[in-house]
Z-matrix of the N, CA and C atoms (Angstrom, degrees):
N
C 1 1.451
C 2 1.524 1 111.29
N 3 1.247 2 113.62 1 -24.88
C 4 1.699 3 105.45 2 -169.92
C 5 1.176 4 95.21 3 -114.39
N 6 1.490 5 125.33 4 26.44
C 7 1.436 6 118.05 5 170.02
C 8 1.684 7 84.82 6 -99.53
N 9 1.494 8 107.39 7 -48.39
C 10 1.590 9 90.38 8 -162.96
C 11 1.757 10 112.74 9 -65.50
N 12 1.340 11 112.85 10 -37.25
C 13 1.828 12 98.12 11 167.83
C 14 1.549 13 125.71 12 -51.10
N 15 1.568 14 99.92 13 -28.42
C 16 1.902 15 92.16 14 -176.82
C 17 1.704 16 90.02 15 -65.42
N 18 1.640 17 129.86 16 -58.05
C 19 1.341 18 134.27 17 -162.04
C 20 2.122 19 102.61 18 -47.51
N 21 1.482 20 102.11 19 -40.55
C 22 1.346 21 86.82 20 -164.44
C 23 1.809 22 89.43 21 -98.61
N 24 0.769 23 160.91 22 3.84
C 25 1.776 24 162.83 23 107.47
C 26 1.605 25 94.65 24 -6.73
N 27 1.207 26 126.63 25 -66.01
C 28 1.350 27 124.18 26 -133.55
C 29 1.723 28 83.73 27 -105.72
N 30 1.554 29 124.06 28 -20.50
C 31 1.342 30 117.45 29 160.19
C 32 1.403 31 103.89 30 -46.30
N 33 1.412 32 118.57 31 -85.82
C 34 1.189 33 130.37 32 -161.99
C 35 1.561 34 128.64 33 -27.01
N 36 1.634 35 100.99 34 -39.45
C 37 1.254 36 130.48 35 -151.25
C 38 2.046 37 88.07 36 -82.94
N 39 1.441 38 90.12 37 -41.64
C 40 1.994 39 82.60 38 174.35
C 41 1.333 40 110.54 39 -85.00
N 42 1.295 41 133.33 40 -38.46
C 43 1.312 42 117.21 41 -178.52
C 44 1.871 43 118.13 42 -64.69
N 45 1.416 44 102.19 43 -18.49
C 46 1.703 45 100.49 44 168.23
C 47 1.578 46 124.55 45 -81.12
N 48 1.368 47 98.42 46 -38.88
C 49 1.441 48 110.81 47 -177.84
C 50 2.026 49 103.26 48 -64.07
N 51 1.605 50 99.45 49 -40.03
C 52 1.477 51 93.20 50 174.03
C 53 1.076 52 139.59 51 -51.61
N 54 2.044 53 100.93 52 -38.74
C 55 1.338 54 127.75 53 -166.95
C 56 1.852 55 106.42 54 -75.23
N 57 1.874 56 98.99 55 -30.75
C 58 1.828 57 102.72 56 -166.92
C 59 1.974 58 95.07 57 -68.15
N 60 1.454 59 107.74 58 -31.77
C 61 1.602 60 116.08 59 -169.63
C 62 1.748 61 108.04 60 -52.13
N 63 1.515 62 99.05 61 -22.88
C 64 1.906 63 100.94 62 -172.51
C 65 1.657 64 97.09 63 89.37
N 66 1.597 65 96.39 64 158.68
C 67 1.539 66 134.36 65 165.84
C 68 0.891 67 109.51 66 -121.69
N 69 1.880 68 119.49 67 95.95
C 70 1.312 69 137.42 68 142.41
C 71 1.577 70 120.44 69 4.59
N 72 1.782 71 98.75 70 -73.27
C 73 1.439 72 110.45 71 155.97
C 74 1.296 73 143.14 72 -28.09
N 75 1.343 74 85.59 73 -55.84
C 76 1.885 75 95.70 74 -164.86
C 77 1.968 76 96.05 75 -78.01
N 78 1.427 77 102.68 76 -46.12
C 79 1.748 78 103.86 77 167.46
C 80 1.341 79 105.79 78 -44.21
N 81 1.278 80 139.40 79 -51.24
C 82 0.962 81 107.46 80 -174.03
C 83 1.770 82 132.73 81 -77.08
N 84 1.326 83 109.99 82 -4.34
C 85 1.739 84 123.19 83 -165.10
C 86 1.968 85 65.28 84 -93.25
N 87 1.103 86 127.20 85 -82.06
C 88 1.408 87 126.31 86 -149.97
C 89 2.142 88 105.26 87 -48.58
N 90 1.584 89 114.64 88 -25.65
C 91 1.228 90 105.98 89 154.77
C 92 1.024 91 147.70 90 -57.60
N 93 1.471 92 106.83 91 3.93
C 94 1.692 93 115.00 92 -159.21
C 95 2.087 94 102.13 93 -79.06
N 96 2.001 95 110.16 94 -21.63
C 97 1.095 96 94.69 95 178.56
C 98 1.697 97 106.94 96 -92.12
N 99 0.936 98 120.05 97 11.01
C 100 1.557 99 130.19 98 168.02
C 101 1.268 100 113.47 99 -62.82
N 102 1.376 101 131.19 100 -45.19
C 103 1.612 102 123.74 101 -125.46
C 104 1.528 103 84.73 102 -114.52
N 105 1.519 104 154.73 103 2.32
C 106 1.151 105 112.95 104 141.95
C 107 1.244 106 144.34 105 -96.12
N 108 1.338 107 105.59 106 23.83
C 109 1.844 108 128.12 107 138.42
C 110 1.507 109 127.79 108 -80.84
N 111 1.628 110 100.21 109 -40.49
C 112 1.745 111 105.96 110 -159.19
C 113 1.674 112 100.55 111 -111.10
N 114 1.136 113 118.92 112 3.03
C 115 1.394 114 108.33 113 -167.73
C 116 1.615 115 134.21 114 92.96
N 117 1.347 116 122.20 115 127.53
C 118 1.689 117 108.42 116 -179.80
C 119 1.156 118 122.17 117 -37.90
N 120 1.468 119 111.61 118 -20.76
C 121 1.934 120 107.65 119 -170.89
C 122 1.852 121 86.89 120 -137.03
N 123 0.933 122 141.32 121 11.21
C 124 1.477 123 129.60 122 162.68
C 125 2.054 124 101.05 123 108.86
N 126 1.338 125 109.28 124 16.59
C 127 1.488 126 98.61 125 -174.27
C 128 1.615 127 108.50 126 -96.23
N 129 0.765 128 131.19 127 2.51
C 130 1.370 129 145.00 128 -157.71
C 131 1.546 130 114.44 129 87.00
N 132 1.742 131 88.59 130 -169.58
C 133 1.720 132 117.03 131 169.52
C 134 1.620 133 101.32 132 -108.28
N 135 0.533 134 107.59 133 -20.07
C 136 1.857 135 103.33 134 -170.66
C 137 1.320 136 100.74 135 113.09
N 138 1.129 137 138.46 136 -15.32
C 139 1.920 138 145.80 137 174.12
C 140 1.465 139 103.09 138 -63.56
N 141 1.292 140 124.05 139 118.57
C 142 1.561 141 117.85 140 173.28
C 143 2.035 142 119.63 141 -65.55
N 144 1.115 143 80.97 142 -16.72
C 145 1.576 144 99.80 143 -173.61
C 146 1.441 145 120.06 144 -71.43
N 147 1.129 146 103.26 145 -13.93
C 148 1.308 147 148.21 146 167.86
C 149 1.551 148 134.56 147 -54.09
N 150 1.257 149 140.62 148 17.10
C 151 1.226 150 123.93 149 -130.75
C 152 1.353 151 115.49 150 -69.39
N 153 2.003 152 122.75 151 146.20
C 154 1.341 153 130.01 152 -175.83
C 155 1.392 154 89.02 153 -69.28
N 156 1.310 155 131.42 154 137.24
C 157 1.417 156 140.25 155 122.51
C 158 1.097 157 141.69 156 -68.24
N 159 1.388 158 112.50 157 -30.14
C 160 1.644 159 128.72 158 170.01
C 161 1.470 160 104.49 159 -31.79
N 162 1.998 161 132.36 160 127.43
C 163 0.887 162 97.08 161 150.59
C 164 2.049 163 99.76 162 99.54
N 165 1.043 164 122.88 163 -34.61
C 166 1.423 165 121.57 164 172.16
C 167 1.401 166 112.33 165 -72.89
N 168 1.178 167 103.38 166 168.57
C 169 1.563 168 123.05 167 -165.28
C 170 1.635 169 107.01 168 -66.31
N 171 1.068 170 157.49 169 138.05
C 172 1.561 171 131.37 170 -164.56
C 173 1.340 172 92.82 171 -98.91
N 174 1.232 173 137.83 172 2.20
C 175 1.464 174 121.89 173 -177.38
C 176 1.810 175 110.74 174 -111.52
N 177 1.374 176 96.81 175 -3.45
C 178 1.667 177 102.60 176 151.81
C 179 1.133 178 126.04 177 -79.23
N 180 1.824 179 109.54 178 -43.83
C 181 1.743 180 110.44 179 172.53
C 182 0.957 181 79.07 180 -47.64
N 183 1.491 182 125.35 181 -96.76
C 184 1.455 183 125.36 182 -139.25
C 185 1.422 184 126.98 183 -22.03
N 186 1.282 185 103.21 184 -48.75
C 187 1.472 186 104.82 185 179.16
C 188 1.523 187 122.95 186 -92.39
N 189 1.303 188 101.91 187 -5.01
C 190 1.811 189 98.14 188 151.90
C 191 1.605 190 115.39 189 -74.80
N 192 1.207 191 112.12 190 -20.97
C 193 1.298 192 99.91 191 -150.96
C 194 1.787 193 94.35 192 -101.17
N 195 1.391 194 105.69 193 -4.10
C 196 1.575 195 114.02 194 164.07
C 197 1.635 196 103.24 195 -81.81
N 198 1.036 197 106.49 196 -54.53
C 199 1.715 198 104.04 197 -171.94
C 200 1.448 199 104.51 198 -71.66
N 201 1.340 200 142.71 199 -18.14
C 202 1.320 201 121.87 200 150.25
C 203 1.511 202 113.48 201 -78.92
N 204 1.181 203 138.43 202 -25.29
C 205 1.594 204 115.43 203 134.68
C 206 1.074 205 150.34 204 18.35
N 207 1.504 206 84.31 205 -81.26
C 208 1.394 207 106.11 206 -156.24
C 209 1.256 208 114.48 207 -105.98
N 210 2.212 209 118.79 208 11.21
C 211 1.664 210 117.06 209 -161.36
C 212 1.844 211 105.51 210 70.73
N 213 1.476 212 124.07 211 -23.85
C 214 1.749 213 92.23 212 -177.03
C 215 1.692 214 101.93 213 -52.34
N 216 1.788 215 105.82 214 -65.90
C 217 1.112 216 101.35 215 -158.77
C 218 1.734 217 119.98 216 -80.01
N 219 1.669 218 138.21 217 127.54
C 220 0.991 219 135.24 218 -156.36
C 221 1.053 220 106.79 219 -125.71
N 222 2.288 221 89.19 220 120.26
C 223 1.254 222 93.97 221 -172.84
C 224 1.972 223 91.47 222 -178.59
N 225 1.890 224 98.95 223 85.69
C 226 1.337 225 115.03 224 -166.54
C 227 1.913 226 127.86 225 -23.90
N 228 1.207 227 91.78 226 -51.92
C 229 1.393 228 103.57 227 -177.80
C 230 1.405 229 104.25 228 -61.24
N 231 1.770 230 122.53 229 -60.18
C 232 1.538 231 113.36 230 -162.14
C 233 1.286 232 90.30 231 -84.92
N 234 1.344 233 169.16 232 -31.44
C 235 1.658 234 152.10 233 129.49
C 236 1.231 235 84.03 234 14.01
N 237 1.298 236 104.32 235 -109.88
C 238 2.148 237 116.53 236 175.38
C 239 1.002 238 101.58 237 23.14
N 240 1.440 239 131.04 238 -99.65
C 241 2.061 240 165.51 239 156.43
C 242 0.693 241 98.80 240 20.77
N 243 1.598 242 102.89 241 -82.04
C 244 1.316 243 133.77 242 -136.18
C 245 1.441 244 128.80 243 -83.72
N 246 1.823 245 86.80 244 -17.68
C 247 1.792 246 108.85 245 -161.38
C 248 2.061 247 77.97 246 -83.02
N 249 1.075 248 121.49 247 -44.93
C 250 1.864 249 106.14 248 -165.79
C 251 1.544 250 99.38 249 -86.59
N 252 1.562 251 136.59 250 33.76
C 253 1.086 252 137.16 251 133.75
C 254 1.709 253 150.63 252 -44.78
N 255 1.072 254 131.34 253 107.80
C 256 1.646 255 112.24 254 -159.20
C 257 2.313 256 81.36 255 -106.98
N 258 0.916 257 94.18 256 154.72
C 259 1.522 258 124.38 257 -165.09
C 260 1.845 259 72.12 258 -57.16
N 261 0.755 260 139.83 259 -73.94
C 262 2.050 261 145.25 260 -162.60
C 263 1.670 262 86.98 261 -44.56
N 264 1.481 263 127.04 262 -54.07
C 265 1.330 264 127.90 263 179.23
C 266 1.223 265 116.05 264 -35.50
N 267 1.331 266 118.86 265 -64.08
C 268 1.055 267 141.07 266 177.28
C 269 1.573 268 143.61 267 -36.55
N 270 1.657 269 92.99 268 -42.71
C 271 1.095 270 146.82 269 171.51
C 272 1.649 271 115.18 270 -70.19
N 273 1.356 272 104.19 271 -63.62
C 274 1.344 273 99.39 272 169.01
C 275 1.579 274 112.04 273 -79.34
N 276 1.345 275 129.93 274 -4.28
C 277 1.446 276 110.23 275 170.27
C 278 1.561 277 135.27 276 -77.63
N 279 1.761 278 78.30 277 -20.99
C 280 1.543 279 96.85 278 -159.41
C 281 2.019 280 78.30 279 -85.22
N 282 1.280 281 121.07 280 -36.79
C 283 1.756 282 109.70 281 173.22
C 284 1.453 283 120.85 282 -51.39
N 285 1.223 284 113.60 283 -33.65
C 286 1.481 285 103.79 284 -174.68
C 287 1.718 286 97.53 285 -89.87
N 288 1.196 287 114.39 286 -33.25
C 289 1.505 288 92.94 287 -175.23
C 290 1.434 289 142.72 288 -82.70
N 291 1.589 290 94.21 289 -29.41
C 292 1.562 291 107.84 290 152.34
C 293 2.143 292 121.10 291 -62.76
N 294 1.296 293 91.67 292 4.27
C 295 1.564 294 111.08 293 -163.45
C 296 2.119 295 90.47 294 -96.18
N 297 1.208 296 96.95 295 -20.13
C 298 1.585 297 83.27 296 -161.78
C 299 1.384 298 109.73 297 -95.51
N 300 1.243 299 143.17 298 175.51
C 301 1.063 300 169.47 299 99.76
C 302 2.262 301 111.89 300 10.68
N 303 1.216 302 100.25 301 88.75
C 304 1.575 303 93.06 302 -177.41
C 305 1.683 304 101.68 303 -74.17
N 306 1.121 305 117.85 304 160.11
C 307 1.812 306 116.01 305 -178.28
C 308 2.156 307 87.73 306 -123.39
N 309 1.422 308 118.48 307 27.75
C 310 1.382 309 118.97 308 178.56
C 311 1.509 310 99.25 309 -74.51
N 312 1.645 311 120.81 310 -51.38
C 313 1.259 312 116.08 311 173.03
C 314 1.450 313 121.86 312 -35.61
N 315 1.354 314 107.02 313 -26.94
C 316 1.697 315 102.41 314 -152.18
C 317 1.605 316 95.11 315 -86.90
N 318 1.515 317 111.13 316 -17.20
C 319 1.427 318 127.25 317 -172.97
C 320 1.350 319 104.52 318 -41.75
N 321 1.712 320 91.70 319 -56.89
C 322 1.987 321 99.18 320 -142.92
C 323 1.388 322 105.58 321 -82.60
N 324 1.924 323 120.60 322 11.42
C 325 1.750 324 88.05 323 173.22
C 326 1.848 325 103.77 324 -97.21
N 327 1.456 326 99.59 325 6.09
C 328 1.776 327 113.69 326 179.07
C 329 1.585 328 106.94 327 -59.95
């Protein structure tokens, strides 16, 4: 009996830790209200105002997208976003976008 609780204990313990890591996937279906600021895949519009995400660190999204949350970071529109975010949201956005391809390289021989 206490073999099978350590087995389903140590289940649990990966399917959460997997779930806190984000779904690439699911970031991307939940990006769809992103991309006419940030781009279909996070590279922009060509608007500087804009910031590329493609390609960022995922534990910076993440934590922008807590501090627009939460009022630290100010900035009306992504407030908006960010405020009907659940921490798993978050999670998977910052997975698919740190997941993509930045086109910043392609910037600097311009």
């Amino acid at each position: 009996m206490s073999k099978y609780l350590i087995v389903v204990a140590l289940g649990l313990l990966v399917a959460t830790g997997a779930q806190a890591a984000g779904s690439a996937g699911r970031g991307m279906e939940l990006s769809k209200t992103c991309q006419a600021c940030h781009g279909a895949d996070g590279n922009g519009v060509g608007d500087p105002q804009y910031p590329i995400l493609a390609g960022q660190y995922h534990d910076y999204l993440a934590q922008a997208l807590k501090s627009y949350r939460s009022g630290a970071r100010q900035n009306v529109i992504m407030q908006g976003f960010a405020g009907t975010l659940s921490d798993q949201d978050i999670a998977d956005l910052a997975a698919y976008f740190s997941s993509q391809k930045s086109n910043l390289g392609d910037l600097a021989g311009q």
